[in-house]
Jmol script that loads the backbone (N, CA, C; Angstrom):
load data "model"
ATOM      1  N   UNK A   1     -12.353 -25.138 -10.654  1.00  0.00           N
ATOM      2  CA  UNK A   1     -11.365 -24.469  -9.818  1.00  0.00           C
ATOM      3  C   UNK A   1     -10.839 -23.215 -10.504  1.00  0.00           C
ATOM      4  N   UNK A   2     -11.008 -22.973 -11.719  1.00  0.00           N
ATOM      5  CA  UNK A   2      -9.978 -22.009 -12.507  1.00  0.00           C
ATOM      6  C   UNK A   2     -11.107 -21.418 -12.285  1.00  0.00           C
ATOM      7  N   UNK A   3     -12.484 -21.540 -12.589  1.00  0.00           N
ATOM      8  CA  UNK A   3     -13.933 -20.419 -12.669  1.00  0.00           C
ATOM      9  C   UNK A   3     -13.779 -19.702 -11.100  1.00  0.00           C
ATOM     10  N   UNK A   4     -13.487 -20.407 -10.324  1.00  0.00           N
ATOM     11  CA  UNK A   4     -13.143 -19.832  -8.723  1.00  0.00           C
ATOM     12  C   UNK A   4     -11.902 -18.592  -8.747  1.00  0.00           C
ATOM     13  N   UNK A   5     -11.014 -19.305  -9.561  1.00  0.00           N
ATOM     14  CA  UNK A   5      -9.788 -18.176  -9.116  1.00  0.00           C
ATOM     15  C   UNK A   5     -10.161 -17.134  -9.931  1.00  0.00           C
ATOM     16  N   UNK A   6     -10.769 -17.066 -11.135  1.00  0.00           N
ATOM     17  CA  UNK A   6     -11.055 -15.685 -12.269  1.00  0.00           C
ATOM     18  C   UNK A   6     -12.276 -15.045 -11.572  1.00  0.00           C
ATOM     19  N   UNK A   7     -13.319 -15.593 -10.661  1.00  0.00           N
ATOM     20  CA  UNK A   7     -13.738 -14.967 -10.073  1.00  0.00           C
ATOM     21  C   UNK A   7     -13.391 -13.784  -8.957  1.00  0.00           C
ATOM     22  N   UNK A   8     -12.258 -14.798  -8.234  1.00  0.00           N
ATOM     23  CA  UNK A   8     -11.724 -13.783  -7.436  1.00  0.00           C
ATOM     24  C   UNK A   8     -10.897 -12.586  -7.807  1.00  0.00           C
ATOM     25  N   UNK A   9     -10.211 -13.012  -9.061  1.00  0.00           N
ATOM     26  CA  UNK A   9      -9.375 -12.116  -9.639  1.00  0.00           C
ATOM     27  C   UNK A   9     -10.140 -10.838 -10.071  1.00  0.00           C
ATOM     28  N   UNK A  10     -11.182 -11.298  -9.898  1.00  0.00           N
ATOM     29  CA  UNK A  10     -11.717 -10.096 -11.215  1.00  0.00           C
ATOM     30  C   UNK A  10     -13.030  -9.130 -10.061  1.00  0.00           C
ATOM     31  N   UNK A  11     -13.083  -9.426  -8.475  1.00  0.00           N
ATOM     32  CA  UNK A  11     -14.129  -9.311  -8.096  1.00  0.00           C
ATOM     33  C   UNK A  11     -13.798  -7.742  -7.133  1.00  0.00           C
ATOM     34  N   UNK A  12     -14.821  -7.404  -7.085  1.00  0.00           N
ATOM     35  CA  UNK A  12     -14.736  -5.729  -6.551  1.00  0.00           C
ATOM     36  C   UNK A  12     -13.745  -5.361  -5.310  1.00  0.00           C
ATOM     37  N   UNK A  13     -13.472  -6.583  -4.821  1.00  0.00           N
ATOM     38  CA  UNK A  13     -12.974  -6.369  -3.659  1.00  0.00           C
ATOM     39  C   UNK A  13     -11.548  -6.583  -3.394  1.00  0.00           C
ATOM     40  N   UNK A  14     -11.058  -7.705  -4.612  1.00  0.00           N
ATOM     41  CA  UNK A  14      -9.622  -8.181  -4.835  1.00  0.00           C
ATOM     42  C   UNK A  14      -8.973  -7.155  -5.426  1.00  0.00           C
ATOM     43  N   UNK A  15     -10.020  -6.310  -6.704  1.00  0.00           N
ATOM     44  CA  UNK A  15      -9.520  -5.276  -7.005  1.00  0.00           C
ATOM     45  C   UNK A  15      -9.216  -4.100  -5.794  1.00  0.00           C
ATOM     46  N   UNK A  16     -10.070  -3.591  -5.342  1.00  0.00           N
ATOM     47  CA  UNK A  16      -9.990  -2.444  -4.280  1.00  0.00           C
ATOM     48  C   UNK A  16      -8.833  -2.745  -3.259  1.00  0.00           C
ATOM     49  N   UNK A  17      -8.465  -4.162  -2.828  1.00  0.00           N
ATOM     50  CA  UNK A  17      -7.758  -4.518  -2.363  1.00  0.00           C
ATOM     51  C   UNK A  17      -6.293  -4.235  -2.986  1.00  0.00           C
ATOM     52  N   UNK A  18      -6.236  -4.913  -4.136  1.00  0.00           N
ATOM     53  CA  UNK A  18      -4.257  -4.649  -5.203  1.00  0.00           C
ATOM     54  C   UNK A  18      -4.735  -2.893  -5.214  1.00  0.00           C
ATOM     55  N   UNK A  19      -5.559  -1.894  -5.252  1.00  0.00           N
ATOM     56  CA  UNK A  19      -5.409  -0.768  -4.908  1.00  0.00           C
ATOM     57  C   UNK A  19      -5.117  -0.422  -3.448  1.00  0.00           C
ATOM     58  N   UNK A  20      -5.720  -0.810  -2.793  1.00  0.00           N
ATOM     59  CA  UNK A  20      -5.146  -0.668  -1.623  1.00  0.00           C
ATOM     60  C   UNK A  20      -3.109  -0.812  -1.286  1.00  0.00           C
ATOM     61  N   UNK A  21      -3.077  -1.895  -1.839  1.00  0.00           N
ATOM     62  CA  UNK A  21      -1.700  -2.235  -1.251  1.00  0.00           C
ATOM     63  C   UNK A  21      -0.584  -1.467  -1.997  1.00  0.00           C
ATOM     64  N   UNK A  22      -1.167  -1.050  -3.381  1.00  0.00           N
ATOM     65  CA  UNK A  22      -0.742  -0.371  -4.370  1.00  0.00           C
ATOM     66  C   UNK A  22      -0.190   1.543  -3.396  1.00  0.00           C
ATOM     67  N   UNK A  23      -1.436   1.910  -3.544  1.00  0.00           N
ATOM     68  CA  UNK A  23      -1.320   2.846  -2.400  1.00  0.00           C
ATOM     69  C   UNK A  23      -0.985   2.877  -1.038  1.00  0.00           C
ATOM     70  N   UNK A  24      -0.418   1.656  -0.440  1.00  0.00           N
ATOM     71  CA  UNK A  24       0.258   1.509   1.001  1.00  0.00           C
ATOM     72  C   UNK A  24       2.028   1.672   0.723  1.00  0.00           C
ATOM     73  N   UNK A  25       2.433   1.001  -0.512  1.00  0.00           N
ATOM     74  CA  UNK A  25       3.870   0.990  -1.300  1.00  0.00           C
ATOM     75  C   UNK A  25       3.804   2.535  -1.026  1.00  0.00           C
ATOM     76  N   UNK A  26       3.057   3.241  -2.042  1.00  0.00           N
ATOM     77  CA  UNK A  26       3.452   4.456  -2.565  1.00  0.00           C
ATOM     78  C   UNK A  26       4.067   5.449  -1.391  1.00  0.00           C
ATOM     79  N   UNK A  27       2.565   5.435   0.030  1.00  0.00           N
ATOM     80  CA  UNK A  27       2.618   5.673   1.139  1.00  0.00           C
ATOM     81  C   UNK A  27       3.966   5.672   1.564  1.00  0.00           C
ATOM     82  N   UNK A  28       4.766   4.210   1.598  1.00  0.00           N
ATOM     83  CA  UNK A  28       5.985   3.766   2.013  1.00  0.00           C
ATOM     84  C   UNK A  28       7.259   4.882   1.410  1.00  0.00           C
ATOM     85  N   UNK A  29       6.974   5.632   0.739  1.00  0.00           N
ATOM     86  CA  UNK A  29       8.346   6.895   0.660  1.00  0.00           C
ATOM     87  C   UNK A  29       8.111   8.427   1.552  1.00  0.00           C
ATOM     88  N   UNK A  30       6.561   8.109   2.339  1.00  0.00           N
ATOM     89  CA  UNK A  30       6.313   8.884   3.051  1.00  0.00           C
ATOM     90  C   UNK A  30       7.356   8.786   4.530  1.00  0.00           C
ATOM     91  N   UNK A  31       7.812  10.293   4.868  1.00  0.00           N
ATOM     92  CA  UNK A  31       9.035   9.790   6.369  1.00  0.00           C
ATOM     93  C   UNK A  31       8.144   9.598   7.696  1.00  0.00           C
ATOM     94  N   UNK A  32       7.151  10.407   7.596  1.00  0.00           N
ATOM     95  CA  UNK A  32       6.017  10.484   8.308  1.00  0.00           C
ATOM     96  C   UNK A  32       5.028   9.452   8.625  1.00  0.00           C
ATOM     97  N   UNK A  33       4.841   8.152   8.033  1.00  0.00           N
ATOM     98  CA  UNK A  33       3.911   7.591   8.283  1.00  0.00           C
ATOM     99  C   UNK A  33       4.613   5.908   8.484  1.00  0.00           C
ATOM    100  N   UNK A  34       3.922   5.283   9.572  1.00  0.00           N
ATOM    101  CA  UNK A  34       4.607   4.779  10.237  1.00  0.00           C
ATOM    102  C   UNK A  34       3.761   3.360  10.019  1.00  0.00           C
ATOM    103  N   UNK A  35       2.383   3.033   9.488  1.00  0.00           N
ATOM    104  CA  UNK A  35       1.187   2.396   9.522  1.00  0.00           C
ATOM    105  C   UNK A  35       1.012   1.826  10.791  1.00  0.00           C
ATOM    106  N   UNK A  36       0.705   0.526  10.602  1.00  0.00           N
ATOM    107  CA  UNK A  36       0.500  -0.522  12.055  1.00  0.00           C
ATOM    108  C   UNK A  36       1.391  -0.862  12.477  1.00  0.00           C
ATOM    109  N   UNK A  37       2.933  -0.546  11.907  1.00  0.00           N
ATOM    110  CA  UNK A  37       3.611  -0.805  12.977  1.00  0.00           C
ATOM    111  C   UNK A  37       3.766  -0.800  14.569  1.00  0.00           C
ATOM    112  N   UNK A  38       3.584   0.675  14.874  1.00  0.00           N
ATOM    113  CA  UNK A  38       3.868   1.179  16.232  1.00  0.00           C
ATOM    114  C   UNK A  38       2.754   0.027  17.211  1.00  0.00           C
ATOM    115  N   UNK A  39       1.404  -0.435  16.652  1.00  0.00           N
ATOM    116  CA  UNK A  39       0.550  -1.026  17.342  1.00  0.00           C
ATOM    117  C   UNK A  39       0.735  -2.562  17.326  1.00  0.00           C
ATOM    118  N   UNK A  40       1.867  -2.710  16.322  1.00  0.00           N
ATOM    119  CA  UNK A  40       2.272  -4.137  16.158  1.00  0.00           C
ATOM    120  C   UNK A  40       3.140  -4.628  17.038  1.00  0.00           C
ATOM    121  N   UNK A  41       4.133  -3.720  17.380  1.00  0.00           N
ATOM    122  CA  UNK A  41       5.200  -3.847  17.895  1.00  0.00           C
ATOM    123  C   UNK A  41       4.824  -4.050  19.905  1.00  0.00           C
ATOM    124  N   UNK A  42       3.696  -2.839  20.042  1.00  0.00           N
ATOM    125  CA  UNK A  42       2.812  -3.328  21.355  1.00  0.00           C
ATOM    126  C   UNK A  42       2.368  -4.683  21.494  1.00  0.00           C
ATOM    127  N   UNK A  43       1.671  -5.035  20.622  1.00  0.00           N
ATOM    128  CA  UNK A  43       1.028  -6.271  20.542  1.00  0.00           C
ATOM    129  C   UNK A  43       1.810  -7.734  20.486  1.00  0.00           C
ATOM    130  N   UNK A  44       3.036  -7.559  19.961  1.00  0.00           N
ATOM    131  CA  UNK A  44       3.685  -8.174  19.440  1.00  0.00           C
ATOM    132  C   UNK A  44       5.282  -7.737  19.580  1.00  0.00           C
ATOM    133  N   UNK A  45       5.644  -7.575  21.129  1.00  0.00           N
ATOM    134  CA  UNK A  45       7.095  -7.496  21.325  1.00  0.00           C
ATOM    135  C   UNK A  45       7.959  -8.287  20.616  1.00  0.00           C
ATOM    136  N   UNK A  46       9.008  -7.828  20.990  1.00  0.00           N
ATOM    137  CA  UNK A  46      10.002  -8.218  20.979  1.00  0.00           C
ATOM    138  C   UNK A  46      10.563  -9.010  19.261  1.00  0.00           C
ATOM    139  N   UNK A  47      10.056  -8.996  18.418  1.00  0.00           N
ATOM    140  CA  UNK A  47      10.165  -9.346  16.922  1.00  0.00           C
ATOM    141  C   UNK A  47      11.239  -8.393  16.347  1.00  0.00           C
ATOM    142  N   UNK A  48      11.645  -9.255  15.009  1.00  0.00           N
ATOM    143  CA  UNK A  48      12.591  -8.306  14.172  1.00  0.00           C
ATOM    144  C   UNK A  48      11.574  -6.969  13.496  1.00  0.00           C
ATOM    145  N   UNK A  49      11.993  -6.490  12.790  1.00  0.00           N
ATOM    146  CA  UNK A  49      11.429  -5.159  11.744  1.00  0.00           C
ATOM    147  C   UNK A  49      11.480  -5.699  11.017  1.00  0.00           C
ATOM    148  N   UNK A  50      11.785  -6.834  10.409  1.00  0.00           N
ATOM    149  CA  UNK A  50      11.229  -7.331   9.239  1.00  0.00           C
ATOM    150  C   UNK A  50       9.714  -7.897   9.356  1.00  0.00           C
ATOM    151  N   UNK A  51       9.770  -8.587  10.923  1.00  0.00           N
ATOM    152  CA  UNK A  51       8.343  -8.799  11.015  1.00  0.00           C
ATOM    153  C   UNK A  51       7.374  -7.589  10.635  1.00  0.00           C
ATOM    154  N   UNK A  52       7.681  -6.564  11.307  1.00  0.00           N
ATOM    155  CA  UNK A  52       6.826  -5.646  11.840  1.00  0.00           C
ATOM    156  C   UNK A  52       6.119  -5.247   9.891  1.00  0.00           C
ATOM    157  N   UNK A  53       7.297  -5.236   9.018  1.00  0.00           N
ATOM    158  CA  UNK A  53       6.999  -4.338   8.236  1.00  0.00           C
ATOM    159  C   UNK A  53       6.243  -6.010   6.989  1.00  0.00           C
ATOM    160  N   UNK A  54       6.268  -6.897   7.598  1.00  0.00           N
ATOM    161  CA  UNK A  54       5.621  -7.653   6.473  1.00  0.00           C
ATOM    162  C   UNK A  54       3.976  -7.673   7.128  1.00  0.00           C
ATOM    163  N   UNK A  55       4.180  -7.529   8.437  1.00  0.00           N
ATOM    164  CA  UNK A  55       2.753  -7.919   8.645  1.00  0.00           C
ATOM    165  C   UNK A  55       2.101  -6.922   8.193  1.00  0.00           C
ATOM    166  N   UNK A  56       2.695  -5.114   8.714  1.00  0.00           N
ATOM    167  CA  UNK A  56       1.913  -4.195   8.172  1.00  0.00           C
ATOM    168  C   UNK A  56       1.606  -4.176   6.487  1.00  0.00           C
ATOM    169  N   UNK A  57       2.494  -4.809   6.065  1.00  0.00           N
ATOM    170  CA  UNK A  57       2.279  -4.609   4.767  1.00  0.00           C
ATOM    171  C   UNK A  57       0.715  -5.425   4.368  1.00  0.00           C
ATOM    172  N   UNK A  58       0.571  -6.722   5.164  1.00  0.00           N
ATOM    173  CA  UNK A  58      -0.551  -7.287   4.855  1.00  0.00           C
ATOM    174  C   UNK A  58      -1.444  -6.961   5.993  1.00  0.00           C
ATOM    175  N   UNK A  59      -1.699  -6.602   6.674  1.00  0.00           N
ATOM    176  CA  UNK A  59      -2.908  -5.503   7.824  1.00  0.00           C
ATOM    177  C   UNK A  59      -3.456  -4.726   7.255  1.00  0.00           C
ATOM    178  N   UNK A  60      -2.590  -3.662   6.769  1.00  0.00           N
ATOM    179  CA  UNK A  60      -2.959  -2.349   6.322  1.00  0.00           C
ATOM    180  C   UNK A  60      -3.762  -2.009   4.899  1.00  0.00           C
ATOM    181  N   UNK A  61      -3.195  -3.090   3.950  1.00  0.00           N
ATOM    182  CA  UNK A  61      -4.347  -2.949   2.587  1.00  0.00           C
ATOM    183  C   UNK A  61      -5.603  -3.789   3.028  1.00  0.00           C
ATOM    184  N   UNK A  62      -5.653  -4.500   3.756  1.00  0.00           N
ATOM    185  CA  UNK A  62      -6.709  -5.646   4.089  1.00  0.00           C
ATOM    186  C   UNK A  62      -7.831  -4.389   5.034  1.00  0.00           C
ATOM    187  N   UNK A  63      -7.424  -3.781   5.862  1.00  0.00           N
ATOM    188  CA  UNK A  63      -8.391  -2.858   6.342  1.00  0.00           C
ATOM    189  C   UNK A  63      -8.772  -2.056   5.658  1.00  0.00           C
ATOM    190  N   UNK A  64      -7.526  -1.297   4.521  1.00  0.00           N
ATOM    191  CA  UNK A  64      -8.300  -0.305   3.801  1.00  0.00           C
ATOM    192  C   UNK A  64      -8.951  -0.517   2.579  1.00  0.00           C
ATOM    193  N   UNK A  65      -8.683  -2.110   1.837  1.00  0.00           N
ATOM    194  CA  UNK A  65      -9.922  -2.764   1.076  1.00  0.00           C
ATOM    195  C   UNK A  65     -11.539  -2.569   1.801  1.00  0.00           C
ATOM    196  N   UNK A  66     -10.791  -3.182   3.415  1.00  0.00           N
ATOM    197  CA  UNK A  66     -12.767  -3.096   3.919  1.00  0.00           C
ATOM    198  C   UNK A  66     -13.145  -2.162   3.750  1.00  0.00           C
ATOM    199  N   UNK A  67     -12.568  -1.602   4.155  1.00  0.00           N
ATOM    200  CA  UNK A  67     -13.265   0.801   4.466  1.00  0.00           C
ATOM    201  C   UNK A  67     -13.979   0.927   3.221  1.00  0.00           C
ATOM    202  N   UNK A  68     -12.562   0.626   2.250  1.00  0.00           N
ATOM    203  CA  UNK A  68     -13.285   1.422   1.493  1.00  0.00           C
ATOM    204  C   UNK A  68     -14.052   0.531   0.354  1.00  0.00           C
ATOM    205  N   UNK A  69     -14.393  -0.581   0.536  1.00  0.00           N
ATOM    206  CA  UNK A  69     -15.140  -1.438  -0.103  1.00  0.00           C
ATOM    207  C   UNK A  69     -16.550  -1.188   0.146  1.00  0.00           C
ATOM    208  N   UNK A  70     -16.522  -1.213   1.670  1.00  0.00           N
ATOM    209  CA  UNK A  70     -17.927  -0.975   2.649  1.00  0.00           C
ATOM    210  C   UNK A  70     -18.406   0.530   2.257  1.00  0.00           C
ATOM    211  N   UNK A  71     -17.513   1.366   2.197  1.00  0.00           N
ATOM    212  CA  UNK A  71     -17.735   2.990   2.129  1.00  0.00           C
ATOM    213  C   UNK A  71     -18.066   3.112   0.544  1.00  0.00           C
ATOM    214  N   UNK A  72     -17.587   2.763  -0.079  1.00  0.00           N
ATOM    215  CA  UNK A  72     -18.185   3.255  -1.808  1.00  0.00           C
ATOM    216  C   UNK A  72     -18.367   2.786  -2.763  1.00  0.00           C
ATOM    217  N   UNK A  73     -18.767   0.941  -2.058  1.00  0.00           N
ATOM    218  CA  UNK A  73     -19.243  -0.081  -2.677  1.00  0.00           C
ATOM    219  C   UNK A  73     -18.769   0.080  -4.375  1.00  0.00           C
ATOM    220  N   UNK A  74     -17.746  -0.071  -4.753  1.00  0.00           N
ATOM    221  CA  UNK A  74     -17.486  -0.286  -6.060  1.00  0.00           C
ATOM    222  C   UNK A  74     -18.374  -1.141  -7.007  1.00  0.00           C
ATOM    223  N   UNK A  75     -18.666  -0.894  -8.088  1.00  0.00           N
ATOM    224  CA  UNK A  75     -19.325  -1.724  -9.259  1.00  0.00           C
ATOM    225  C   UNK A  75     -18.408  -2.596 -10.319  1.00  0.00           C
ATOM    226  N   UNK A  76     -17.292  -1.421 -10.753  1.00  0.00           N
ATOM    227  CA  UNK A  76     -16.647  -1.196 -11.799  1.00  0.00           C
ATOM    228  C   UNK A  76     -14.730  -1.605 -11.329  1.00  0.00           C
ATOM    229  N   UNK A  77     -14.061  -2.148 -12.327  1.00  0.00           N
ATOM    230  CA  UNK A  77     -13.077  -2.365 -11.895  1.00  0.00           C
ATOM    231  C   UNK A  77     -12.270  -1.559 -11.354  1.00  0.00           C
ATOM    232  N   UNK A  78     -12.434  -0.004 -12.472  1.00  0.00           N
ATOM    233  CA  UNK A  78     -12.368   1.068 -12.210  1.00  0.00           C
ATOM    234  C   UNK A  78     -12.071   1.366 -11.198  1.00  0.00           C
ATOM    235  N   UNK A  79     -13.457   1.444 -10.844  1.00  0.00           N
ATOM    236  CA  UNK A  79     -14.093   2.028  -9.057  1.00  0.00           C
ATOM    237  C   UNK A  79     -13.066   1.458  -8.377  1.00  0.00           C
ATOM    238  N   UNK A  80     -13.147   0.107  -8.218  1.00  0.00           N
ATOM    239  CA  UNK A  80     -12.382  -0.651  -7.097  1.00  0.00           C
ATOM    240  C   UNK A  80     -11.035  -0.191  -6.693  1.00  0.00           C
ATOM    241  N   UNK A  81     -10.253  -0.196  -8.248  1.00  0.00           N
ATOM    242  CA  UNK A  81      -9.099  -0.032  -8.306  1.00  0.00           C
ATOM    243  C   UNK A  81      -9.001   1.613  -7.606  1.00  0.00           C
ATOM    244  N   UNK A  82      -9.754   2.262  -8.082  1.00  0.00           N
ATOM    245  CA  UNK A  82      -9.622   4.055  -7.269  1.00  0.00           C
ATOM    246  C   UNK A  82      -9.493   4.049  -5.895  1.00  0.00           C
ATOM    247  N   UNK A  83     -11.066   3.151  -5.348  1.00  0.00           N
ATOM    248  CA  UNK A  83     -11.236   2.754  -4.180  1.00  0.00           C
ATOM    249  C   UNK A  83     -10.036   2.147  -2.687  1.00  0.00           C
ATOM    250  N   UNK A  84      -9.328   1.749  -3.457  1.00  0.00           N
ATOM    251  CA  UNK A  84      -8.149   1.120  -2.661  1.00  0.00           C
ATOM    252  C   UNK A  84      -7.335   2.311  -2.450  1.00  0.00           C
ATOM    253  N   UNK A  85      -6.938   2.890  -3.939  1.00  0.00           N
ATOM    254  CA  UNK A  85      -5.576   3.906  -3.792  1.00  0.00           C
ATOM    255  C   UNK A  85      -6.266   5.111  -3.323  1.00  0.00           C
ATOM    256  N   UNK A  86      -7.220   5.339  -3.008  1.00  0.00           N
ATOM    257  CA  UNK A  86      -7.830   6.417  -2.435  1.00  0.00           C
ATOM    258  C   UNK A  86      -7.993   6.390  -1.010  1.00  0.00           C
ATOM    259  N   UNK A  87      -8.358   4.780  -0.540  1.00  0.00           N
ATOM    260  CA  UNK A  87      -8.081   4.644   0.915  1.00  0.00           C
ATOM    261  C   UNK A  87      -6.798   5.379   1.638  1.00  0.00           C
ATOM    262  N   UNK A  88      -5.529   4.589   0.565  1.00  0.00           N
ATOM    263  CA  UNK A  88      -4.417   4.738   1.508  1.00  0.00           C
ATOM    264  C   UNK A  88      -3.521   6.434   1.271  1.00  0.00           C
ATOM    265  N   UNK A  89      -4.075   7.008   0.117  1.00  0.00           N
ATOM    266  CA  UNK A  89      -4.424   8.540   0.243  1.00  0.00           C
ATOM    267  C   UNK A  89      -4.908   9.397   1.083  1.00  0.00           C
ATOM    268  N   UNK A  90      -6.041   8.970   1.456  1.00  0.00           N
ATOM    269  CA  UNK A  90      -6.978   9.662   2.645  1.00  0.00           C
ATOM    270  C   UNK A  90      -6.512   9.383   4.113  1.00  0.00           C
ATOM    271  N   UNK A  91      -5.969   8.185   3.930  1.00  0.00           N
ATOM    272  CA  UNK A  91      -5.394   7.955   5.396  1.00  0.00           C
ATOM    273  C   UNK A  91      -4.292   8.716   5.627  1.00  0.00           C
ATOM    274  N   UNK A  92      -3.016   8.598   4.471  1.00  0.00           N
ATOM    275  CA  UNK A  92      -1.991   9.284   4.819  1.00  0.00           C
ATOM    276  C   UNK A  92      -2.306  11.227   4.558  1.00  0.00           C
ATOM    277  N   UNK A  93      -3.043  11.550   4.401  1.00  0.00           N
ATOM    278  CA  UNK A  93      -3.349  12.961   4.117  1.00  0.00           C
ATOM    279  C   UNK A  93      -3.547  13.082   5.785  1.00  0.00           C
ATOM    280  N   UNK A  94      -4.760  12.312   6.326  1.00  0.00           N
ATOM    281  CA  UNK A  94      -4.810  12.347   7.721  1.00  0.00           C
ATOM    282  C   UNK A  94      -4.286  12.335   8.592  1.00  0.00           C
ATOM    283  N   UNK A  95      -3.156  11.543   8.508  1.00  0.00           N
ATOM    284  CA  UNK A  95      -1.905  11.016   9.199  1.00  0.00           C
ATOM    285  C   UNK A  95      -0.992  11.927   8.943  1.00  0.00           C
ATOM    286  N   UNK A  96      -0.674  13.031   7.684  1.00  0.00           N
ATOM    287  CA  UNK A  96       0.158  13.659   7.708  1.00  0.00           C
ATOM    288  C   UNK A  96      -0.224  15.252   8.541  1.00  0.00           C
ATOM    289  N   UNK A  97      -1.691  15.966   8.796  1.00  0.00           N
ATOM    290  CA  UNK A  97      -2.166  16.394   9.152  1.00  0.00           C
ATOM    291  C   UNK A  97      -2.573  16.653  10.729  1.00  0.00           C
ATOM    292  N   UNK A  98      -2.441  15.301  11.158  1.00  0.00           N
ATOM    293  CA  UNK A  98      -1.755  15.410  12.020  1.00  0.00           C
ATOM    294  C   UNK A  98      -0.784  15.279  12.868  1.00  0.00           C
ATOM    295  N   UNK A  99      -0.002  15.134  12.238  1.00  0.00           N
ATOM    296  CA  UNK A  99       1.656  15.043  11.970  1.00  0.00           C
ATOM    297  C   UNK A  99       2.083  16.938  12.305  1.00  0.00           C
ATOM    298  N   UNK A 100       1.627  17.397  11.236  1.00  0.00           N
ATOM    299  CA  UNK A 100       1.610  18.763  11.242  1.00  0.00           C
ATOM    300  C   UNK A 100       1.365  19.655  12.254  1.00  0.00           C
ATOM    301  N   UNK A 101       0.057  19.198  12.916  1.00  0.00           N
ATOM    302  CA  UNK A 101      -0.301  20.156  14.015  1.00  0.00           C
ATOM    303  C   UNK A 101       0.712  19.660  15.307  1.00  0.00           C
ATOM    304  N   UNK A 102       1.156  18.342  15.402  1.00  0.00           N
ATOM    305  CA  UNK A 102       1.688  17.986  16.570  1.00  0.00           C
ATOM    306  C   UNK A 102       3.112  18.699  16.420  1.00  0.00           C
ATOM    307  N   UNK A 103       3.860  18.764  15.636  1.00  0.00           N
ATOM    308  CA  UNK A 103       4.531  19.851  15.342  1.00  0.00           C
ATOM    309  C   UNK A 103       4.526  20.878  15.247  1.00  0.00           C
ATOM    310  N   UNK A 104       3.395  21.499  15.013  1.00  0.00           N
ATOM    311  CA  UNK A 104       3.253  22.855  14.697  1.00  0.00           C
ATOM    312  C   UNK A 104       3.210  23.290  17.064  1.00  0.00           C
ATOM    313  N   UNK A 105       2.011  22.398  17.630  1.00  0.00           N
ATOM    314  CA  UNK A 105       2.537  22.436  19.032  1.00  0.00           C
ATOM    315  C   UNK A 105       3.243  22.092  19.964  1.00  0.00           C
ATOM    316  N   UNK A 106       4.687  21.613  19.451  1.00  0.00           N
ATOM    317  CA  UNK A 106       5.831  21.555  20.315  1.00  0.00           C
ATOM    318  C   UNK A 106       6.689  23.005  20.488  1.00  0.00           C
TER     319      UNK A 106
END
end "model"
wireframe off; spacefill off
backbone 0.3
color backbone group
């Protein structure tokens, strides 16, 4: 059972993943970015904001582990660990971008 959990601990994807969530926190001092909330809150009326913001908290690194697990197949712990905080980088660069233009056309 312990050879199971050091496996997981140590495996390309758990890593890319604690990067991921690592970089969803950071995200979180962004005013602009809102994650899965807004689609949670559709899906899932009527809940507190505490809901909203625990689930996104666990949605949002869990998708951007896949992306970017699937997208740049890590080897290295390294990698993994980049891999995650680079997801939720690229997303919010995107997200802030167009943030920008929708402002820029009001």
């Amino acid at each position: 059972m312990l050879n199971l959990g050091n496996e997981i601990m140590t495996s390309s994807f758990f890593i890319t993943w604690v990067g991921a969530i690592c970089g969803h926190v950071l995200s979180l001092y962004s005013p602009n970015f809102n994650g899965a909330r807004p689609f949670l809150k559709k899906m899932f009326p009527n809940k507190s904001d505490t809901f909203y913001y625990r689930f996104d908290f666990l949605i949002l690194p869990i998708i951007g582990a896949l992306i970017a697990h699937a997208l740049i197949e890590p080897e290295t712990i390294k990698a993994s660990l980049f891999s995650g905080l680079s997801w939720s980088g690229s997303l919010g660069s995107i997200l802030n971008i167009k943030t920008a233009k929708q402002t820029n056309n009001t």
